[in-house]
C-alpha positions as CSV (number, residue, x, y, z in Angstrom):
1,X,24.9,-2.5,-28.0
2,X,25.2,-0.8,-31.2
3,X,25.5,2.9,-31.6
4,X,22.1,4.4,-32.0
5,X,21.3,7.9,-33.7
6,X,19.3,10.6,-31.8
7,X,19.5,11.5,-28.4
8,X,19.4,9.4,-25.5
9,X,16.4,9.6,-23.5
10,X,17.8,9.7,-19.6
11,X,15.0,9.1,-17.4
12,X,16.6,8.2,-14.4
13,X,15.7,9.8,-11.0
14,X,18.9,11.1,-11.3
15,X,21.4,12.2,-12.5
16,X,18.8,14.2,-14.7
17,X,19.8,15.4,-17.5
18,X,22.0,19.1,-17.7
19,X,20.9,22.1,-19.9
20,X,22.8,22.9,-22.5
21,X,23.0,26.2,-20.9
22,X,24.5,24.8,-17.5
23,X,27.0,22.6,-19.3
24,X,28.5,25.9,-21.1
25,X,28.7,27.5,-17.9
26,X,30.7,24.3,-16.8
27,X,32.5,24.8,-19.6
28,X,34.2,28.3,-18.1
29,X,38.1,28.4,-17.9
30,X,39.4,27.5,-14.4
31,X,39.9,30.2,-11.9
32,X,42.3,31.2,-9.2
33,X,39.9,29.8,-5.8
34,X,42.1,32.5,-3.9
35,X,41.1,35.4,-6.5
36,X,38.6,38.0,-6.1
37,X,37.1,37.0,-9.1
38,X,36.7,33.1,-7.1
39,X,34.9,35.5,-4.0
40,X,32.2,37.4,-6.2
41,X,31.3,33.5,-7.4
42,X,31.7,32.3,-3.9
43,X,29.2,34.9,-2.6
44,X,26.7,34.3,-5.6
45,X,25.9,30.9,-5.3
46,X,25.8,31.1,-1.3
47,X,23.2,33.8,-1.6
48,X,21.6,32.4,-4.1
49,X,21.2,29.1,-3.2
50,X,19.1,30.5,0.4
51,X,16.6,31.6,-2.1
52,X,16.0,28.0,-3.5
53,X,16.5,26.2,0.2
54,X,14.1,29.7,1.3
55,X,15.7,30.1,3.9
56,X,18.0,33.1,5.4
57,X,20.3,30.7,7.5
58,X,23.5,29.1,5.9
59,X,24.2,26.8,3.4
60,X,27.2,25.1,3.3
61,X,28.5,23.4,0.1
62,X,30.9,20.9,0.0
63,X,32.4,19.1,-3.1
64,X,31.0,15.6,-2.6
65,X,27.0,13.4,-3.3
66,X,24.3,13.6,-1.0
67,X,26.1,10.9,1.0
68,X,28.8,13.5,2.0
69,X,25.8,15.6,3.4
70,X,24.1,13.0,5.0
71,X,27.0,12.6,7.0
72,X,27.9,16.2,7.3
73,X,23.9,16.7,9.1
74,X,25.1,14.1,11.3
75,X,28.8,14.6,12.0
76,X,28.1,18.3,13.3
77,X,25.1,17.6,15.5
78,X,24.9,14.2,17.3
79,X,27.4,12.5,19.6
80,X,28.2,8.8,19.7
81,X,25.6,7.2,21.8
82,X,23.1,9.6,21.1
83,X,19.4,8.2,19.5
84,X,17.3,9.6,16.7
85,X,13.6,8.9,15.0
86,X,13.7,8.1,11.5
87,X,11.1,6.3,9.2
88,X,11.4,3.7,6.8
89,X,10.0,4.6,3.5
90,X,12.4,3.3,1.1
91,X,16.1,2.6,0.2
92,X,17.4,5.9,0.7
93,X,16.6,6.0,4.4
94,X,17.9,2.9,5.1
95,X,21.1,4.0,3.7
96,X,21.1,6.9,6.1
97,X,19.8,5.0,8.7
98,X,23.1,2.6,8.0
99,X,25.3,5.7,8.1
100,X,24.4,7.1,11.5
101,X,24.5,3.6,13.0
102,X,28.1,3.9,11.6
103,X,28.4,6.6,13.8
104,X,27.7,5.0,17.3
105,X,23.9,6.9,16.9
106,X,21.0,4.5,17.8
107,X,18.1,4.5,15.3
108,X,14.8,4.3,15.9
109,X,13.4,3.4,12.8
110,X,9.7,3.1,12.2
111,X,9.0,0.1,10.2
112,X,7.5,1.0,6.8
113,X,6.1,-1.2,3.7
114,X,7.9,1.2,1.1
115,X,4.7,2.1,-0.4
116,X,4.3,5.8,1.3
117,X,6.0,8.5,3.4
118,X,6.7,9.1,6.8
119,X,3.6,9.0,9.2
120,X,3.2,12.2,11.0
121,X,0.8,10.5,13.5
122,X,3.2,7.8,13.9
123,X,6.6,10.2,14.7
124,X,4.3,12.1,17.0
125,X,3.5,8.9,18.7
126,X,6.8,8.3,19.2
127,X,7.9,11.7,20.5
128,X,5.2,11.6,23.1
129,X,6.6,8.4,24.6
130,X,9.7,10.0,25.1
131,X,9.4,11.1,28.5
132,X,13.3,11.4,29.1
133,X,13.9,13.3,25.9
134,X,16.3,10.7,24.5
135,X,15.5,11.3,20.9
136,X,18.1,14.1,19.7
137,X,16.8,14.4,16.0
138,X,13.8,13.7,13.6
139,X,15.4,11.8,10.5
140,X,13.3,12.1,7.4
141,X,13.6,11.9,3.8
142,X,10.9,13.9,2.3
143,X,11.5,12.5,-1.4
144,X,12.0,9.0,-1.0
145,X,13.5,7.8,-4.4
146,X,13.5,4.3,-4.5
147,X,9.7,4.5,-4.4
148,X,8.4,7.8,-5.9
149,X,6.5,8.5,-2.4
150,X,7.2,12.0,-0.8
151,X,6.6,12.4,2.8
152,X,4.3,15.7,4.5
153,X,7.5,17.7,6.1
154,X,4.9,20.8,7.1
155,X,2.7,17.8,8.9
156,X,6.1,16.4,10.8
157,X,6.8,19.5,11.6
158,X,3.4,20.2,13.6
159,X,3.3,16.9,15.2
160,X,7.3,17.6,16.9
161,X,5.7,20.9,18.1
162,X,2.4,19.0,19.2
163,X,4.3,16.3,21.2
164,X,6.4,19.4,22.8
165,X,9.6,17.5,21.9
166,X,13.1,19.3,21.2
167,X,14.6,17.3,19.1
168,X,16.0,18.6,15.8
169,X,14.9,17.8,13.0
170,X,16.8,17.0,9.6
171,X,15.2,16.4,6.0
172,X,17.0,15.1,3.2
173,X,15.9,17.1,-0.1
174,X,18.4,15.4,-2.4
175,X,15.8,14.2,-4.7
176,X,13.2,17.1,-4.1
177,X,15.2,20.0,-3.7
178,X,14.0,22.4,-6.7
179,X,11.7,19.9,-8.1
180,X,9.5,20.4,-5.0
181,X,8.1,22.9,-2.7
182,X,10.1,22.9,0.0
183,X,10.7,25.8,2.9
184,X,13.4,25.3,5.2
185,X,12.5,28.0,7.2
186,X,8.8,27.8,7.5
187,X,8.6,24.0,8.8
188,X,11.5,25.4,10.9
189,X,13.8,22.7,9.5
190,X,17.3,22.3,11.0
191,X,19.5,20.8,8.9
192,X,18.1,20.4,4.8
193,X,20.5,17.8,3.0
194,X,20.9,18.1,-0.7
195,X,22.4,17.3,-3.8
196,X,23.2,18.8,-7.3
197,X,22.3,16.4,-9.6
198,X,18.5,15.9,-9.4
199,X,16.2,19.1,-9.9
200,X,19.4,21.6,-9.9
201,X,20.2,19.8,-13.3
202,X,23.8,20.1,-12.5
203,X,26.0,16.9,-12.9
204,X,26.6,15.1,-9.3
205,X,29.7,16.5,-7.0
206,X,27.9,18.9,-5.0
207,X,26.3,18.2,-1.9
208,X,24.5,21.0,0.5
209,X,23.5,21.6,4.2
210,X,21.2,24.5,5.2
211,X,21.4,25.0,8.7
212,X,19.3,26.5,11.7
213,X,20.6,28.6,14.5
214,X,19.4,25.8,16.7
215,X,21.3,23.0,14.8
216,X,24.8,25.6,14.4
217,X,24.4,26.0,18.2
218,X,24.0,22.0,18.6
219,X,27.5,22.2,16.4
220,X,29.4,23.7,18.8
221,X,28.6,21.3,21.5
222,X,28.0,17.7,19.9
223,X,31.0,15.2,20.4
224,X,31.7,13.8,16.9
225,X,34.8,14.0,15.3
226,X,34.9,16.1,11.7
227,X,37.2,18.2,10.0
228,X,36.2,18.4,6.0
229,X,32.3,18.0,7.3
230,X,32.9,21.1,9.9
231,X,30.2,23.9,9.7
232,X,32.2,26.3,12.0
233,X,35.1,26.3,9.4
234,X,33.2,26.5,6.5
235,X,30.7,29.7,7.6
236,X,33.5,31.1,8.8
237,X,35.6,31.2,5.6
238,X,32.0,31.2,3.3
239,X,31.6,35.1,4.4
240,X,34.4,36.1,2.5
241,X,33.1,34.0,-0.4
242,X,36.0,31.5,0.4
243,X,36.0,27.7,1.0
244,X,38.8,25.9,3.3
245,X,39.7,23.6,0.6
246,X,39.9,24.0,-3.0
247,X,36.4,23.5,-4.7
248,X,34.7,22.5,-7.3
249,X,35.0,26.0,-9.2
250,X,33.1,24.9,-12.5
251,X,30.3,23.0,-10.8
252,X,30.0,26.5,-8.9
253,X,29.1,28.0,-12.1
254,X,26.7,25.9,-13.3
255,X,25.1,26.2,-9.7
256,X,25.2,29.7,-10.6
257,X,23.6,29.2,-13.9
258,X,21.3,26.6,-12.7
259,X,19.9,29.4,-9.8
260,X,19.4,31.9,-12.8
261,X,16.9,29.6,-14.6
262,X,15.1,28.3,-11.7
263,X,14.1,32.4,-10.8
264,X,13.7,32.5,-14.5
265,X,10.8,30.0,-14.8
266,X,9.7,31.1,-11.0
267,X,10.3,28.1,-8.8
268,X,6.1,28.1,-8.8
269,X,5.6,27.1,-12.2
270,X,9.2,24.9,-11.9
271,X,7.1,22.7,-8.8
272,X,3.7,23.1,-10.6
273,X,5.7,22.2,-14.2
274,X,6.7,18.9,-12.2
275,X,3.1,18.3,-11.2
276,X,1.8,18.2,-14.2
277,X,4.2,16.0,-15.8
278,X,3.6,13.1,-12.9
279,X,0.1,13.7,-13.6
280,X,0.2,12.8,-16.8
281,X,3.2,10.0,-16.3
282,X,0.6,8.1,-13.5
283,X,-2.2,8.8,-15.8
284,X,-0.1,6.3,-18.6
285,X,0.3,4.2,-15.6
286,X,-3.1,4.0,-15.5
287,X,-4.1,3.1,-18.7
288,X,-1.3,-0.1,-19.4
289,X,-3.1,-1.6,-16.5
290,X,0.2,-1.4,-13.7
291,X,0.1,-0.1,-10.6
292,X,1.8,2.8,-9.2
293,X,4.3,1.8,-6.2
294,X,3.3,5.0,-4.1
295,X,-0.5,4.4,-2.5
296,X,-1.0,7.4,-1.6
297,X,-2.2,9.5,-4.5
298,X,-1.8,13.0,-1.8
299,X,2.3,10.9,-1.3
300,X,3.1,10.3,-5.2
301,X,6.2,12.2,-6.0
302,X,6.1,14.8,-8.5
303,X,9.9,13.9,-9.6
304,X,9.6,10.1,-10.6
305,X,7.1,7.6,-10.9
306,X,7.4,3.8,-9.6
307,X,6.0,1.4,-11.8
308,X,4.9,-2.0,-10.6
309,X,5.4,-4.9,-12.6
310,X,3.1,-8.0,-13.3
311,X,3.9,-10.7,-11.4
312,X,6.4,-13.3,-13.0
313,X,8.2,-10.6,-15.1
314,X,10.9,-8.6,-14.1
315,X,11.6,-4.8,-14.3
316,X,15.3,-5.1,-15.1
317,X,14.9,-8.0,-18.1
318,X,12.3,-5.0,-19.3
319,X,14.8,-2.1,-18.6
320,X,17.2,-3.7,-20.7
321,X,15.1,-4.5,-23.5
322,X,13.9,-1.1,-23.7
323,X,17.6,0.4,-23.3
324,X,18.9,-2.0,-26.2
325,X,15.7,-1.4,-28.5
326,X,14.3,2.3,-28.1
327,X,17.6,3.8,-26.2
328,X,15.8,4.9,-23.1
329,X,17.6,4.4,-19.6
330,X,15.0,4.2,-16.5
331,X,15.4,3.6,-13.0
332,X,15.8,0.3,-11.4
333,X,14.2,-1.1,-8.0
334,X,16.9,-0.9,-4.7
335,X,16.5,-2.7,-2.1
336,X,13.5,-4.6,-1.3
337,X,11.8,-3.9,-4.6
338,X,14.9,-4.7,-6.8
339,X,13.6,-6.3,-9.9
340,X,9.8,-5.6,-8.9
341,X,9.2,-2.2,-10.5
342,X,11.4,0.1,-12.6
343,X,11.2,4.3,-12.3
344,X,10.4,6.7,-14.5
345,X,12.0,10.1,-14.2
346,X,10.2,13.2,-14.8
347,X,12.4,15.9,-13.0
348,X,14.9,18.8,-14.0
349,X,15.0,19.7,-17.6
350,X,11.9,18.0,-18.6
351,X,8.4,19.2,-20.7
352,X,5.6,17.9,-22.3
353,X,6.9,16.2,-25.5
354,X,10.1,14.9,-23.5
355,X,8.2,13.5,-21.4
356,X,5.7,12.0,-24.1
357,X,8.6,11.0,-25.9
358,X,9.6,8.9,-23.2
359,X,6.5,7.5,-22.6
360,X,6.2,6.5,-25.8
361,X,9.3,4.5,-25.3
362,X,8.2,2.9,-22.2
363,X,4.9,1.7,-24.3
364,X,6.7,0.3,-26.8
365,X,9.3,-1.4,-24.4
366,X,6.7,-3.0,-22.7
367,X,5.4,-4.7,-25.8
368,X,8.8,-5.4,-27.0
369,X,9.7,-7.5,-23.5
370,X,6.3,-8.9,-23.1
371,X,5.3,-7.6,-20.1
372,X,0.8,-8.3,-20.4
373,X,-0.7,-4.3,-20.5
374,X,-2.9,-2.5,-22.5
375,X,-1.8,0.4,-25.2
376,X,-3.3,3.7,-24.9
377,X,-1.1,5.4,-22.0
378,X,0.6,7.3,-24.4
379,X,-2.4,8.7,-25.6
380,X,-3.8,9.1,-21.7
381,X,-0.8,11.0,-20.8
382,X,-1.8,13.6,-23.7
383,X,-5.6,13.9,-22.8
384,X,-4.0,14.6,-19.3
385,X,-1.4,17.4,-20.5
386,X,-4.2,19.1,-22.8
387,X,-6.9,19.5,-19.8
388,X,-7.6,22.6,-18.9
389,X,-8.8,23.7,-15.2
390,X,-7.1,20.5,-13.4
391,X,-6.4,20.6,-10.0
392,X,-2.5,20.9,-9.4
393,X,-2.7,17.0,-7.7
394,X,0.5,15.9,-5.4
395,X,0.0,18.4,-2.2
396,X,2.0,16.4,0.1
397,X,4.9,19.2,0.6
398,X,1.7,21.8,1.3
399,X,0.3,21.9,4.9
């Protein structure tokens, strides 16, 4: 491809693009991880990341993706044999799905059509039928995305309590975390998985577990074998402002930086920022004449946007044709829905003209491949962005 001038426009659902600011914090000469000046960091970005989790329990960081943490939440709580609840709303919880089946876990995985988020009604079902308390965890992914559909984690969290069930219950945030309301403690979450490189604009290498007193106790019992993954060892060391292998020291200080400009904005007007922008992404949707992946309007995720194609045309010819002739990267389809929709991402550093930028992009890619639409979503994106008094829309993270 030749070189093209201008930016690139990276609307992935992640990595999402980094500040400038977070990328001179990056920038900081390395420091001694055994110094004093290491433990004042150390103890920062702990704290501060409880305020973004909202929560008052633990969070452990390891260098590693979201996979690391996905196995970390599993690792420290279950025991070979053992069997959880999970739903299937997309790639991602397959993956994780795959992962604790690695394990010797037995899933039970609630068959799903990849078109919305976990059913509340369906995982209390579930839990009810479990006279003999088999199920050890709730599995969920509350931003699933491979399919821009969120799922209700303060609705899952009142139908465990309505069946009377004890099992724990473990939400990966890696896509939402910071792009949408979320309250580990509230919905009396036990383990929160997370990663850095979605709505904490960092790049990816960090991974995060917030933890309950229910699931630490759980960690001190279970029968899996860990040693880098262990909670014990890292809360231990973590009070000190200390990890018990060397970490990612300049990724630390951009989560530093990254916590400072979430509390800057006020992490209401980040999640009602990202509101907004699906609003008006879904509102372009709209008007070319494709349909939105997500069915539920109250389930369409305020961090991407999964775009249907026609039939007969596929999303990655047109991803290509828009990266080669207007520069602009979007998401593919996983799994199932590889080749039948692309993603739009709308998360992290991202406002109004970005995002109109990129749309404008998407329009024009879509006449450039031939994909059959009508113009005008460009223009339906703005009339959405300019309306004054609008409802905030996507409420599915609210009870």
């Amino acid at each position: 491809m030749a070189t093209q001038q201008g930016r690139h426009f990276l609307h992935i659902p992640g990595p999402s693009p980094i500040p400038d600011r977070i990328l001179r914090a990056i920038a900081m000469p390395i420091i001694d991880h055994r110094s004093a000046e290491f433990a004042t960091l150390g103890k920062q970005v702990l704290e501060g990341c409880k305020t973004i989790f909202k929560t008052s329990q633990p969070v452990v960081i390891y260098p590693a993706s979201g996979t690391g943490a996905w196995e970390a939440a599993i690792v420290n709580t279950l025991s070979p044999g053992d069997t959880v609840l999970m739903a299937e709303t997309g790639h991602f919880a397959t993956l994780w799905r795959q992962i604790a089946a690695r394990f010797g876990i037995t899933v039970d995985f609630i068959p799903g059509d990849w078109r919305r988020g976990a059913d509340p009604a369906a995982i209390e079902a579930r839990l009810v039928e479990d006279k003999a308390r088999a199920i050890k965890a709730v599995m969920v992914v509350h931003n699933e995305t491979s399919t821009g559909s969120t799922s209700r984690i303060a609705e899952i969290r009142k139908a465990i309590d309505a069946a009377g069930h004890p099992a724990l219950f473990m939400v990966d945030t890696i896509s939402s975390l910071a792009s949408v309301d979320y309250r580990h403690d509230e919905w009396q979450v036990d383990v929160t998985v997370s990663g850095s490189q979605k709505g904490l604009m960092l790049p990816p290498g960090l991974s995060f577990n917030a933890v309950s007193e229910k699931a630490m106790a759980a960690s001190r019992s279970n029968t899996l074998p860990r040693s880098y993954w262990d909670w014990q060892e890292m809360v231990k060391i973590n009070a000190g402002g200390f990890f018990p292998y060397t970490p990612a020291t300049n990724l630390l200080y951009g989560l530093k930086e990254a916590i400072a400009m979430l509390h800057e904005e006020g992490l209401p007007d980040v999640f009602a920022r990202h509101q907004r922008l699906a609003s008006a992404t879904r509102a372009a949707v709209r008007a070319w004449g494709l349909e939105v992946l997500c069915e539920n309007p109250d389930e369409q995720s305020p961090v991407l946007t999964a775009v249907m194609m026609p039939p007969s045309h596929d999303a990655d010819r047109y991803r290509k044709v828009a990266l080669e002739k207007y520069n602009i990267s979007l998401g593919s389809g996983l799994g199932k829905v590889a080749g039948k929709v692309f993603r739009i991402g709308h998360l992290g550093e991202c406002n109004e003209l970005m995002l109109l930028g990129a749309l404008s992009g998407v329009e024009m890619g879509l006449a450039a491949a031939g994909v059959p639409h009508r113009s005008g979503g460009v223009m339906a994106a703005m009339s959405d962005l300019s309306e004054s008094g609008r409802p905030a829309g996507n409420i599915a993270a609210v009870a």
